[in-house]
C-alpha positions, 0 to 999 in steps of 0.5 A, spaced: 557 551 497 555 544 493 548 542 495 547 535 492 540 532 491 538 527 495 537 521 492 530 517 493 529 510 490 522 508 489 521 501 493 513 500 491 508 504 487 502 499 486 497 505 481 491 503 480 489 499 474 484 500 469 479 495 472 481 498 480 479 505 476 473 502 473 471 498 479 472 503 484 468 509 481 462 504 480 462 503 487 463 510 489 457 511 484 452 506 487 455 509 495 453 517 492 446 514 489 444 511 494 446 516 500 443 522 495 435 517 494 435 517 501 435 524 502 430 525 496 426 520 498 426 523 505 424 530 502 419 527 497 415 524 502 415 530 507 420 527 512 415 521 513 415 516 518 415 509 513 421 513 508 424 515 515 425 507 517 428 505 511 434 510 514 437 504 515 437 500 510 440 506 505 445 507 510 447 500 510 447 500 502 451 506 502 456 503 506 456 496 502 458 500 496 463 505 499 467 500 503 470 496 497 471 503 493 475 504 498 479 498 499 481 497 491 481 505 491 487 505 496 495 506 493 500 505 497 508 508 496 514 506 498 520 511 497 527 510 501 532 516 501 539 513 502 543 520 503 537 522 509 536 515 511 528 515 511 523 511 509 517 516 505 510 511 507 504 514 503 497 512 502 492 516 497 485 514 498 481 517 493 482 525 495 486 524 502 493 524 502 496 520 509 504 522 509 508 517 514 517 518 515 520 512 518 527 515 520 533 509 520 540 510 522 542 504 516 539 499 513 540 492 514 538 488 509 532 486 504 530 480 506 526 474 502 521 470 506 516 465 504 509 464 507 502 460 505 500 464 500 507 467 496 513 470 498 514 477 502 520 482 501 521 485 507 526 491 510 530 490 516 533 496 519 536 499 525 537 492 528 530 489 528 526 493 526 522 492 520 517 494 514 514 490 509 514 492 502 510 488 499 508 479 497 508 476 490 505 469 488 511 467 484 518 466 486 522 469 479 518 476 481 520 477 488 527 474 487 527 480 481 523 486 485 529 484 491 535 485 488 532 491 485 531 494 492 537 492 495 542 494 489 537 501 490 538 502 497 545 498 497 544 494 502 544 486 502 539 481 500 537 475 504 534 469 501 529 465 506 526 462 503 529 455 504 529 455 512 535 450 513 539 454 508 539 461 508 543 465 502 546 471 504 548 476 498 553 482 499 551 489 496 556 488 489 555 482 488 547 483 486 
Protein backbone atom coordinates (compact mmCIF):
# COMPACT_ATOMS: atom_id res chain seq x y z
CA UNK A 1 0.00 0.00 0.00
CA UNK A 2 1.25 3.43 -1.48
CA UNK A 3 1.08 6.22 1.04
CA UNK A 4 2.03 9.34 -0.18
CA UNK A 5 3.06 12.41 1.77
CA UNK A 6 0.63 14.94 1.84
CA UNK A 7 1.84 18.16 0.26
CA UNK A 8 1.80 21.31 2.52
CA UNK A 9 2.72 24.72 1.03
CA UNK A 10 3.34 27.59 3.35
CA UNK A 11 1.35 30.56 2.43
CA UNK A 12 2.79 33.15 5.06
CA UNK A 13 5.28 32.92 7.85
CA UNK A 14 6.34 36.40 9.13
CA UNK A 15 9.40 35.40 11.98
CA UNK A 16 10.67 37.70 13.76
CA UNK A 17 13.35 39.94 12.65
CA UNK A 18 16.29 41.08 14.53
CA UNK A 19 14.90 44.53 15.73
CA UNK A 20 11.21 42.44 16.87
CA UNK A 21 13.46 40.17 18.69
CA UNK A 22 15.56 42.99 20.36
CA UNK A 23 12.27 45.10 20.89
CA UNK A 24 10.16 42.50 22.22
CA UNK A 25 12.65 40.79 24.99
CA UNK A 26 13.43 44.89 26.09
CA UNK A 27 9.88 45.10 26.64
CA UNK A 28 9.29 41.93 28.44
CA UNK A 29 12.38 42.91 30.55
CA UNK A 30 11.22 46.05 31.73
CA UNK A 31 7.37 44.27 32.12
CA UNK A 32 9.57 41.28 34.48
CA UNK A 33 11.28 44.35 36.13
CA UNK A 34 8.59 46.08 37.09
CA UNK A 35 6.15 43.42 38.23
CA UNK A 36 9.33 41.72 40.44
CA UNK A 37 10.06 45.62 42.26
CA UNK A 38 7.00 45.76 43.36
CA UNK A 39 6.84 42.73 45.19
CA UNK A 40 10.68 43.48 46.66
CA UNK A 41 9.25 46.62 47.44
CA UNK A 42 6.47 45.36 49.05
CA UNK A 43 8.54 42.88 51.31
CA UNK A 44 11.47 45.41 52.12
CA UNK A 45 8.94 47.55 53.47
CA UNK A 46 6.78 44.67 55.62
CA UNK A 47 3.81 45.07 53.48
CA UNK A 48 3.43 48.56 54.24
CA UNK A 49 0.34 50.81 53.53
CA UNK A 50 2.05 53.67 51.14
CA UNK A 51 4.28 50.81 49.12
CA UNK A 52 0.95 49.06 49.08
CA UNK A 53 -0.81 51.85 47.25
CA UNK A 54 1.48 52.29 44.69
CA UNK A 55 0.26 48.29 43.40
CA UNK A 56 -1.49 50.24 40.81
CA UNK A 57 0.96 52.11 39.18
CA UNK A 58 3.36 49.03 39.03
CA UNK A 59 0.67 46.94 37.73
CA UNK A 60 0.09 49.67 35.12
CA UNK A 61 3.95 49.87 34.31
CA UNK A 62 4.05 46.07 34.19
CA UNK A 63 1.25 46.18 31.56
CA UNK A 64 2.57 48.95 29.44
CA UNK A 65 5.47 47.37 28.96
CA UNK A 66 4.11 43.55 28.34
CA UNK A 67 1.25 44.72 25.91
CA UNK A 68 3.63 45.86 22.95
CA UNK A 69 5.98 42.53 23.71
CA UNK A 70 3.26 40.68 22.96
CA UNK A 71 2.07 42.66 20.04
CA UNK A 72 5.52 42.61 17.90
CA UNK A 73 6.41 39.24 19.53
CA UNK A 74 3.36 37.50 17.71
CA UNK A 75 3.82 35.11 14.53
CA UNK A 76 1.40 34.34 12.51
CA UNK A 77 1.64 30.87 9.89
CA UNK A 78 -0.31 29.96 7.33
CA UNK A 79 0.09 26.31 5.89
CA UNK A 80 -2.58 25.01 3.16
CA UNK A 81 -2.42 21.03 2.49
CA UNK A 82 -3.79 20.47 -1.10
CA UNK A 83 -4.43 16.40 -1.11
CA UNK A 84 -6.17 16.89 2.60
CA UNK A 85 -8.02 20.34 1.76
CA UNK A 86 -7.24 22.12 4.99
CA UNK A 87 -6.08 25.43 6.17
CA UNK A 88 -3.05 25.13 9.15
CA UNK A 89 -3.74 28.80 10.86
CA UNK A 90 -0.77 28.94 13.75
CA UNK A 91 -0.13 31.92 16.03
CA UNK A 92 3.20 31.57 18.34
CA UNK A 93 3.47 34.16 21.25
CA UNK A 94 6.50 33.96 23.17
CA UNK A 95 5.97 30.27 24.59
CA UNK A 96 2.03 29.62 23.66
CA UNK A 97 1.15 27.79 20.68
CA UNK A 98 -2.52 28.19 19.32
CA UNK A 99 -3.13 25.60 16.25
CA UNK A 100 -6.39 26.35 14.42
CA UNK A 101 -7.61 23.79 11.18
CA UNK A 102 -9.96 25.31 8.60
CA UNK A 103 -11.39 22.34 6.77
CA UNK A 104 -12.21 23.26 2.78
CA UNK A 105 -13.76 20.97 0.19
CA UNK A 106 -11.93 23.31 -2.58
CA UNK A 107 -10.52 26.42 -2.90
CA UNK A 108 -11.84 28.77 -5.08
CA UNK A 109 -9.42 31.42 -5.91
CA UNK A 110 -6.68 33.98 -4.66
CA UNK A 111 -7.75 37.17 -5.03
CA UNK A 112 -6.01 40.56 -5.34
CA UNK A 113 -7.90 43.43 -3.46
CA UNK A 114 -6.89 47.17 -3.08
CA UNK A 115 -7.54 48.93 0.14
CA UNK A 116 -6.65 52.62 1.76
CA UNK A 117 -3.55 51.43 3.16
CA UNK A 118 -2.13 48.69 0.43
CA UNK A 119 -3.01 45.59 -1.35
CA UNK A 120 -4.45 42.35 0.59
CA UNK A 121 -4.06 38.70 -0.64
CA UNK A 122 -7.12 36.85 0.16
CA UNK A 123 -8.31 32.97 -0.18
CA UNK A 124 -11.84 32.55 -1.01
CA UNK A 125 -12.90 29.03 -0.66
CA UNK A 126 -16.10 26.76 -0.56
CA UNK A 127 -17.94 29.68 -2.35
CA UNK A 128 -17.86 32.62 0.24
CA UNK A 129 -16.02 32.07 2.62
CA UNK A 130 -12.64 33.40 3.20
CA UNK A 131 -9.16 34.25 4.70
CA UNK A 132 -6.78 36.93 4.54
CA UNK A 133 -3.26 36.03 4.21
CA UNK A 134 -1.70 38.98 4.27
CA UNK A 135 -1.23 43.20 3.10
CA UNK A 136 1.50 44.53 1.45
CA UNK A 137 2.21 48.66 0.73
CA UNK A 138 3.59 47.79 -3.02
CA UNK A 139 1.69 46.80 -5.75
CA UNK A 140 4.89 44.57 -7.38
CA UNK A 141 4.92 42.60 -3.88
CA UNK A 142 1.48 41.45 -3.52
CA UNK A 143 1.34 40.58 -7.51
CA UNK A 144 4.81 38.32 -6.65
CA UNK A 145 3.55 36.79 -3.36
CA UNK A 146 -0.26 36.17 -5.28
CA UNK A 147 0.92 34.10 -8.13
CA UNK A 148 3.23 32.24 -5.58
CA UNK A 149 0.28 31.06 -3.55
CA UNK A 150 -2.14 30.31 -6.37
CA UNK A 151 0.27 28.21 -8.28
CA UNK A 152 1.13 26.68 -4.88
CA UNK A 153 -2.40 25.62 -3.93
CA UNK A 154 -3.41 25.47 -7.98
CA UNK A 155 -6.14 27.78 -7.76
CA UNK A 156 -7.01 30.95 -9.91
CA UNK A 157 -5.72 34.36 -9.14
CA UNK A 158 -8.26 37.50 -9.41
CA UNK A 159 -6.70 40.80 -9.68
CA UNK A 160 -9.16 43.63 -7.95
CA UNK A 161 -7.63 46.02 -7.84
CA UNK A 162 -8.75 47.97 -10.50
CA UNK A 163 -12.78 47.64 -9.56
CA UNK A 164 -14.12 48.40 -13.37
CA UNK A 165 -11.85 45.86 -14.96
CA UNK A 166 -11.31 42.79 -12.98
CA UNK A 167 -8.24 40.24 -14.33
CA UNK A 168 -9.36 36.58 -14.11
CA UNK A 169 -5.85 34.47 -14.49
CA UNK A 170 -6.44 30.47 -14.76
CA UNK A 171 -4.35 28.16 -12.58
CA UNK A 172 -1.67 27.28 -15.96
CA UNK A 173 -1.37 30.43 -17.14
CA UNK A 174 0.62 31.54 -13.90
Amino acid sequence: MDKTKPEIVELYNDKLNFFEIFFSSLFYTFSLVAFVSYFYFLFNSGFSYEVFKASPAFLTLTFVFLNPAIIISEVNIIRVSTSEKKIFHTIEILFYKKNKVIEAEFFDYVAINKSNLGYNVTLWYEGNRRMELVSFYKKEKVFNYAKAVAKGIKTDLLDKTDLKNPIWTASKDL
